[in-house]
PLY file of the C-alpha trace (Angstrom):
ply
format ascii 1.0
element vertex 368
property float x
property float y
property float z
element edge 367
property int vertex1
property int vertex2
end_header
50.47 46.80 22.21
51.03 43.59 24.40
49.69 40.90 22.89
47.91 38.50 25.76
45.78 35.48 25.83
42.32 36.28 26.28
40.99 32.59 26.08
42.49 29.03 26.26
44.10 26.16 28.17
47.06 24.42 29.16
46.98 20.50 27.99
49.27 18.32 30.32
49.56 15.22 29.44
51.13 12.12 30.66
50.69 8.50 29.08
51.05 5.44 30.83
51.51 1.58 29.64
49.70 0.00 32.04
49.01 -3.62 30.30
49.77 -5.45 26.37
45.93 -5.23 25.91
42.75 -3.46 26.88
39.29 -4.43 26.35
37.55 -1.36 26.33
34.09 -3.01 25.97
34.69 -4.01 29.09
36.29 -0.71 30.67
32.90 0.79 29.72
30.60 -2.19 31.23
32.92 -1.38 34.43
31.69 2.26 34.65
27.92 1.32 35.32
29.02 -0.04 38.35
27.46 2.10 41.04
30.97 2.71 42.82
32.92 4.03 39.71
30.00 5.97 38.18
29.92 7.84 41.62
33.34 8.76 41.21
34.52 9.22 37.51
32.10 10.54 34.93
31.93 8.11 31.45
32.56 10.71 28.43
30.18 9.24 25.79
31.50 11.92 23.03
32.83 10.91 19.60
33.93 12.99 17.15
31.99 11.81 14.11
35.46 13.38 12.02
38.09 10.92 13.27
37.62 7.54 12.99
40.25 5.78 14.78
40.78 2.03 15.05
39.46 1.01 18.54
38.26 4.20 19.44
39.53 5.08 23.36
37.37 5.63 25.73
37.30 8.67 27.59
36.70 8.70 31.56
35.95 12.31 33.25
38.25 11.73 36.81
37.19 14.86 38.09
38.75 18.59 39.21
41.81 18.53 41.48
43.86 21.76 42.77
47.58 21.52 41.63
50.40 24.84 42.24
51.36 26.61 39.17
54.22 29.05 38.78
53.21 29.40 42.70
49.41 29.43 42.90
46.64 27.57 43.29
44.75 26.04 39.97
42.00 23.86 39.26
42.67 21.65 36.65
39.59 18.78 35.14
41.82 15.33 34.71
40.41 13.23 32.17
41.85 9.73 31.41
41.97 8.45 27.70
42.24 4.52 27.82
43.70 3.01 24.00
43.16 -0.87 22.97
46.80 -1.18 22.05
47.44 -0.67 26.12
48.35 2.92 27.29
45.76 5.45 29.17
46.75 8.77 28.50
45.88 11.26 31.52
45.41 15.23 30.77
45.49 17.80 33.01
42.96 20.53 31.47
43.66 24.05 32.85
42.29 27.46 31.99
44.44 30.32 30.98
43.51 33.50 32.92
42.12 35.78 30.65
44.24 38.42 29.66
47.66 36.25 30.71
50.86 38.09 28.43
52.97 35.95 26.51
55.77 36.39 28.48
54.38 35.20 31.83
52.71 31.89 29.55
56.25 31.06 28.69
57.22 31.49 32.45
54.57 29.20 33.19
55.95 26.96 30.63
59.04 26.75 31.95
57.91 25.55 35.85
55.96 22.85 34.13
58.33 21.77 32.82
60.50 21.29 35.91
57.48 20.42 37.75
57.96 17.06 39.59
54.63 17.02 41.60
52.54 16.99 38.07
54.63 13.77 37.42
53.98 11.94 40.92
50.41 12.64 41.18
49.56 11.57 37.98
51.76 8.62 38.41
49.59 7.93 41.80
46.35 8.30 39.44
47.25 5.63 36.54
48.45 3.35 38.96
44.72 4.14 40.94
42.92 3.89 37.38
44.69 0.70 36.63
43.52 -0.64 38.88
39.78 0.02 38.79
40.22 -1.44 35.28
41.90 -4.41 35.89
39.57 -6.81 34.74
39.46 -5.08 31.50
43.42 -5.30 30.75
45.03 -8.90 29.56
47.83 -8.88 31.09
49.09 -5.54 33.52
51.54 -3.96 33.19
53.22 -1.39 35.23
56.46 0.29 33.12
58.53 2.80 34.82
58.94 5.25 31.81
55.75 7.32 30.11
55.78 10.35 27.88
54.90 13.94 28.82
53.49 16.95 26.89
52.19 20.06 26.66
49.45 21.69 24.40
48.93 25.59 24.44
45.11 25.73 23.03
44.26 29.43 22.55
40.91 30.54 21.07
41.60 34.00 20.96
43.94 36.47 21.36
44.29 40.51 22.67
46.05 42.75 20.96
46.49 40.81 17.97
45.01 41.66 14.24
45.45 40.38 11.07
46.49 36.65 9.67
47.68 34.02 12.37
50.42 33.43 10.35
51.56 36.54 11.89
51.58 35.51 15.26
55.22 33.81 15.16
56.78 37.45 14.14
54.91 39.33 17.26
55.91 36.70 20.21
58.51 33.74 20.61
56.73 30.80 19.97
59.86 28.51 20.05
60.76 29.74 23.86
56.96 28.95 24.99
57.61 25.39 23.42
61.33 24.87 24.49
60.15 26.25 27.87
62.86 28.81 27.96
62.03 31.88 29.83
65.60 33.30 30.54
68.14 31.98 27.59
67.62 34.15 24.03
67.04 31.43 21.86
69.15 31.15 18.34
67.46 32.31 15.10
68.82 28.31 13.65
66.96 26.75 16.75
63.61 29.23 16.33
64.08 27.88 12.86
64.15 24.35 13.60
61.37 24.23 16.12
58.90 26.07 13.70
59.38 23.74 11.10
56.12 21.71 11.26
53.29 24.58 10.95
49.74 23.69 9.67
46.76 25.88 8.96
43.60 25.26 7.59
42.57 28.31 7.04
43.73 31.88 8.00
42.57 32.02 11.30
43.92 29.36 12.88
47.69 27.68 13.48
49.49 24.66 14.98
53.32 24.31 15.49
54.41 21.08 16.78
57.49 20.45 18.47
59.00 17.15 19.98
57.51 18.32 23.69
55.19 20.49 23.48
52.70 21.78 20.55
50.65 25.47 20.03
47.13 25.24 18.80
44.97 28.38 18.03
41.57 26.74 17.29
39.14 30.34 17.38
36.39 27.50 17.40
37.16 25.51 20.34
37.39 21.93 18.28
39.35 19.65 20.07
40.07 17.90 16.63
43.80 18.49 16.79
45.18 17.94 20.40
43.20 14.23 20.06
45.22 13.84 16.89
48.54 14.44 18.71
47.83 12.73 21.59
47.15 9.77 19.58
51.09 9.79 17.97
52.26 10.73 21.74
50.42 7.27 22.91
52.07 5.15 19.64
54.98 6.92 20.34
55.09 5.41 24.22
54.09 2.13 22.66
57.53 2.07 20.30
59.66 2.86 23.21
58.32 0.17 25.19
59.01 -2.34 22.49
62.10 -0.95 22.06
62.95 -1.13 25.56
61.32 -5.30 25.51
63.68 -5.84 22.81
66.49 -4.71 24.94
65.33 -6.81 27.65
64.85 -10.16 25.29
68.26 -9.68 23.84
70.32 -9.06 27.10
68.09 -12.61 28.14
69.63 -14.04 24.99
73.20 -12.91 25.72
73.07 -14.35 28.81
71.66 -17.40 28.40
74.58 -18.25 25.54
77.59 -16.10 26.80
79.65 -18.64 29.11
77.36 -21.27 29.81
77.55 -25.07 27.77
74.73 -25.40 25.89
72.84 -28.70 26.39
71.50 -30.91 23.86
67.90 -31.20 25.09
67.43 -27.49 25.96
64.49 -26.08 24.50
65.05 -22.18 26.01
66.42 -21.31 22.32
63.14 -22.78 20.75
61.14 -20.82 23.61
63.09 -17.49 22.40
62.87 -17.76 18.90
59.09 -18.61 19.85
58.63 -15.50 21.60
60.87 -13.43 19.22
58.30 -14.22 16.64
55.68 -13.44 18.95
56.98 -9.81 19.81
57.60 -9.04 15.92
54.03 -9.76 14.69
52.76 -7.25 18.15
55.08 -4.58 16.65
53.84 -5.25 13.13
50.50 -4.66 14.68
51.80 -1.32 16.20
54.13 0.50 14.15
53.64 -0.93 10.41
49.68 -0.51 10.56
49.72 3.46 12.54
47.98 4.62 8.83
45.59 2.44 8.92
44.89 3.00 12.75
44.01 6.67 12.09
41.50 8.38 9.54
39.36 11.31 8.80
36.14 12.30 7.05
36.24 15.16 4.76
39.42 16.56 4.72
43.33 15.09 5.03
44.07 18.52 7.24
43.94 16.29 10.45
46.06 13.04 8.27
48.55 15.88 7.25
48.89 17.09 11.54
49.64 13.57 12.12
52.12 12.90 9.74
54.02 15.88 10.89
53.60 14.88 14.45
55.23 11.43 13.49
58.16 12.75 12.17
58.72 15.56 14.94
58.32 12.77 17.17
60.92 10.20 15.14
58.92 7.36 14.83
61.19 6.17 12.32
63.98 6.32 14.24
61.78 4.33 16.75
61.09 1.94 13.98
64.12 1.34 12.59
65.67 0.65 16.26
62.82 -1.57 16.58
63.65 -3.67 13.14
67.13 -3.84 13.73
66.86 -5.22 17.02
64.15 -7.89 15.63
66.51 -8.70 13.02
69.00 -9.16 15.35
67.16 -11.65 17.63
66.19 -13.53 14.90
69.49 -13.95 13.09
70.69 -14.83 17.26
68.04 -17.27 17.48
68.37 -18.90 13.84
72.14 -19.68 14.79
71.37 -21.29 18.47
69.05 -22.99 16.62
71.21 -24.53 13.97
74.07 -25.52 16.44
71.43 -27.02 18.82
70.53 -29.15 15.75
73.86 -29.89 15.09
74.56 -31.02 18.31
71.46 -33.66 18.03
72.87 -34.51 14.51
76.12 -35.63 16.26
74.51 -37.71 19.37
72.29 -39.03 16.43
75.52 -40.37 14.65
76.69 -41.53 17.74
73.94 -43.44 18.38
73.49 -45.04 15.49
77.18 -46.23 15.83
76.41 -47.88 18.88
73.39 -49.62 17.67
75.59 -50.90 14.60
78.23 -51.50 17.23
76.00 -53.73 19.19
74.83 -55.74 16.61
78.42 -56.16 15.12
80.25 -57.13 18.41
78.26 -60.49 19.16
78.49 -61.36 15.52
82.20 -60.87 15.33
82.38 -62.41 19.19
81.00 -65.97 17.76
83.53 -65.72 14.61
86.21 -65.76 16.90
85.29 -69.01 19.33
83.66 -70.21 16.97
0 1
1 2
2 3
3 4
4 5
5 6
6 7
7 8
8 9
9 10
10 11
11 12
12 13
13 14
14 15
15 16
16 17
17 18
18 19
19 20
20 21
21 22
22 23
23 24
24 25
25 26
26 27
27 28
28 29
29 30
30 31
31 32
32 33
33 34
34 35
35 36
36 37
37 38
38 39
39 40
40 41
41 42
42 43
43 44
44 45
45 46
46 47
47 48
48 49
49 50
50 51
51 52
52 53
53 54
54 55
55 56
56 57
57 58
58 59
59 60
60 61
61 62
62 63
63 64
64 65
65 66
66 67
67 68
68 69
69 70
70 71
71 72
72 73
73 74
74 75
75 76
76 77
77 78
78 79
79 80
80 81
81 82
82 83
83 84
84 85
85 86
86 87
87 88
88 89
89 90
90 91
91 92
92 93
93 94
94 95
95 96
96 97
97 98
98 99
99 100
100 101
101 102
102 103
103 104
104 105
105 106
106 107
107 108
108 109
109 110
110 111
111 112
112 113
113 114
114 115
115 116
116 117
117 118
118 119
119 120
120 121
121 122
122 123
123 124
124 125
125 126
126 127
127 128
128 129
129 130
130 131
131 132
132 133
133 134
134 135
135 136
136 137
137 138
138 139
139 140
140 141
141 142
142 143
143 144
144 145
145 146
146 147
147 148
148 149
149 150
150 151
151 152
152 153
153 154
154 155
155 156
156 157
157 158
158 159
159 160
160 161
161 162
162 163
163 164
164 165
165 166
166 167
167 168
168 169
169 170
170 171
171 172
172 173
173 174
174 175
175 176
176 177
177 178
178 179
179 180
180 181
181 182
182 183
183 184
184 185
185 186
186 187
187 188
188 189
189 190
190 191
191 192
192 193
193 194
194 195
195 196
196 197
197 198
198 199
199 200
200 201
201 202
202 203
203 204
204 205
205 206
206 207
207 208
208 209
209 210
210 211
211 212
212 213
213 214
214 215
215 216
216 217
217 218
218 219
219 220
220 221
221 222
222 223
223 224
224 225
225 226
226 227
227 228
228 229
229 230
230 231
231 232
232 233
233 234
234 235
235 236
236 237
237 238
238 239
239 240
240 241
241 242
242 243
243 244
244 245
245 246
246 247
247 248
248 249
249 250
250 251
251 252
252 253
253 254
254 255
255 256
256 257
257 258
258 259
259 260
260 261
261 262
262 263
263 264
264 265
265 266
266 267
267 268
268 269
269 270
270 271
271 272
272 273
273 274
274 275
275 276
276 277
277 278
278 279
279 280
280 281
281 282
282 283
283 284
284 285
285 286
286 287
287 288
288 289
289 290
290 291
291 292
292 293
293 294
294 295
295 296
296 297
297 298
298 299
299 300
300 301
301 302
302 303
303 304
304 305
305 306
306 307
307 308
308 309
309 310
310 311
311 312
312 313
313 314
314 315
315 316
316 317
317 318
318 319
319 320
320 321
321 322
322 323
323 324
324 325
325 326
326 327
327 328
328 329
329 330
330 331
331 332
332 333
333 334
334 335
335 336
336 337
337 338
338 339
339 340
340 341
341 342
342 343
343 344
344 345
345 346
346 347
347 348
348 349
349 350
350 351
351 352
352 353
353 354
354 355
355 356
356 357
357 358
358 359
359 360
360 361
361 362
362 363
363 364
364 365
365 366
366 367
C-alpha cells in the first residue's frame, strides 16, 4: 500500500539580519498602535517548556497565495523577531490530505528552486523592518539570510507499526536533499539520516543541513521552534564571519602600501573596534547553551545539539576565532610600530632640546 500524508505542513523559512540589536519590549508596545494591530496579529503564546533567553516575539502577518509545484496555495506568514537581531519569517502551508510521498518530494524539489518564495519574503522583512524601526539599535540590511524547510506530519496513511519504520518504507533523504529524479547513494542516505531523535515510539525527527522531517502525532510545535532557533544563531555566525572579513580587508588596506603616520590613531580605532566585535561574538556563539533551555526533559537540549552540529557551528566558530585572533595579533603589531615610531620622534626631540641648550653654552665658550 502507498503510504501518503494524511495531515501536516510545509515550514518555509527564511531569516533575515535586519539590525545588531532589537528591543522587543518595544516591538510589542509598537503593535498596540491602531495601524499595525489592523494589519498583523500580536501572537501572545509561550511555550511554558522552552525557556529561551530573550524570548522572540511572534507577529501573525497574515495569509498570502503563493504557486506551488504549479498551483495556487495559501500559506499563514508569521514573523519571529530575536533580541540578538534577526526576524525569522515562515511560510506555514497545509499538506493536502492524502498527498503520496513521491509527489511531497516533487514538491520539495520546486521549493527548492523556487526564486519567488525568496523575493517576496525578501520584500516582507525589508516591509517588517521597517514598521519596527524604532525598536532596532542600529539597522541593518545584509544581503545574505538562511533558508529551510520543515516537513511536520501528524499522521500518516498506509503506515502501521513503529516510526522508526518509516525511513525503510519511503526515501526520506531525497524529500530532504530535494531530489526527485537522481537515485540517491546508500553512503549519502546514510549520511543524511545520521541525526534521528525520538522521544517515544510514535514520533521522529531527522535533521539535515537544509531541511528537517518532524512527525509530531500531537501537533506540538516544540521542535521546529527549537531548530529555527540554531537556523537564526546560525545566520548570526555567518554575519560575523562575513564582518570579520570586512574589518580585516579594512586593515589590509589601510597598512598595505601606504606610510604610516606618527599621529594616526585609525590603528587604535581598529584594535578598539576589534575588541568590540569579539566580546558581541562572545555574546553569540560562546553563550548559545545558556541562551536555550527546557523544563522537564533534555529531549528538546539533545534536538538542538544535533541541529548545531548538522549545521557546523563549529566550523562557524572556529572561522570566527581565527579571524579574531588574527585581527588582534594585526592590530597588536601596528600598534607596537606606531609606538615605536613615537619612541624615535621622542628621542629626537629630546636631542634637540639638549641640543638647544648646549649650542648657546658652547657659542659663549668660543667668543668668550
Amino acid at each position: 500500500m502507498e503510504i501518503n500524508v494524511k495531515k501536516g505542513k510545509i515550514l518555509i523559512y527564511r531569516v533575515f539580519d535586519i539590525g545588531s540589536e532589537i528591543d522587543l519590549e518595544k516591538v510589542e508596545a509598537l503593535f498596540e498602535d491602531k495601524k499595525l494591530r489592523e494589519r498583523f496579529k500580536l501572537d501572545r503564546k509561550h511555550n511554558m517548556s522552552l525557556i529561551i533567553s530573550s524570548s522572540p516575539v511572534s507577529i501573525q502577518l497574515g495569509n498570502f497565495d503563493l504557486t506551488l509545484a504549479n498551483e495556487r496555495v495559501s500559506a499563514e506568514l508569521i514573523a519571529k523577531v530575536w533580541h540578538f537581531g534577526t526576524v525569522s519569517l515562515c511560510f506555514q502551508i497545509p499538506i493536502t490530505p492524502g498527498t503520496s510521498w513521491k509527489d511531497l518530494v516533487k514538491t520539495a524539489a520546486f521549493i527548492d528552486n523556487d526564486i519567488d518564495i525568496d523575493l517576496f519574503a525578501r520584500n516582507k522583512a525589508n516591509e517588517f523592518q521597517n514598521d519596527i524601526k524604532h525598536a532596532i539599535l542600529t539597522p541593518n540590511s545584509w544581503v545574505m539570510n538562511e533558508d529551510y524547510v520543515t516537513y511536520f506530519i501528524q499522521e500518516f496513511e498506509g503506515f502501521s507499526g513503529p516510526i522508526a519504520n518509516i525511513t525503510e518504507k519511503v526515501d526520506v533523504p531525497a524529500l530532504l536533499l530535494a531530489e526527485s529524479k537522481e537515485v540517491l547513494s546508500e553512503s549519502l542516505k546514510k549520511t543524511t539520516l545520521e541525526q534521528v531523535f525520538q522521544y517515544s515510539v510514535d514520533d521522529l525527527v531527522v535533521v539535515d543541513w537544509n531541511a528537517a522531517l518532524v512527525v509530531e502525532p500531537s501537533g506540538s510545535m516544540d521542535v521546529p521552534l527549537v531548530i529555527e532557533f540554531a537556523l537564526n544563531q546560525l545566520l548570526e555566525m555567518r554575519y560575523y564571519d562575513d564582518l570579520l572579513d570586512q574589518r580585516l580587508n579594512t586593515l589590509y588596506n589601510e597598512v598595505v602600501g601606504k606610510k604610516k603616520t606618527l599621529f594616526s590613531n585609525k590603528y587604535s580605532q581598529l584594535a578598539e573596534d576589534a575588541g568590540q566585535i569579539y566580546l558581541e561574538i562572545s555574546e553569540i556563539v560562546e553563550n548559545v547553551e545558556n541562551s536555550f533551555k527546557t523544563v522537564g526533559d533534555f529531549y528538546l537540549a539533545t534536538i538542538f545539539r544535533g541541529s548545531s552540529r548538522r549545521f557546523r557551528f563549529q566550523d562557524w566558530q572556529n572561522s570566527i576565532n581565527e579571524k579574531l585572533g588574527n585581527l588582534a595579533e594585526v592590530s597588536k603589531l601596528l600598534h607596537s610600530e606606531v609606538n615605536e615610531s613615537r619612541n624615535q620622534m621622542l628621542e629626537i626631540i629630546i636631542i634637540l632640546l639638549i641640543a638647544i641648550e648646549v649650542i648657546p653654552f658652547v657659542y659663549g665658550l668660543i667668543y668668550n
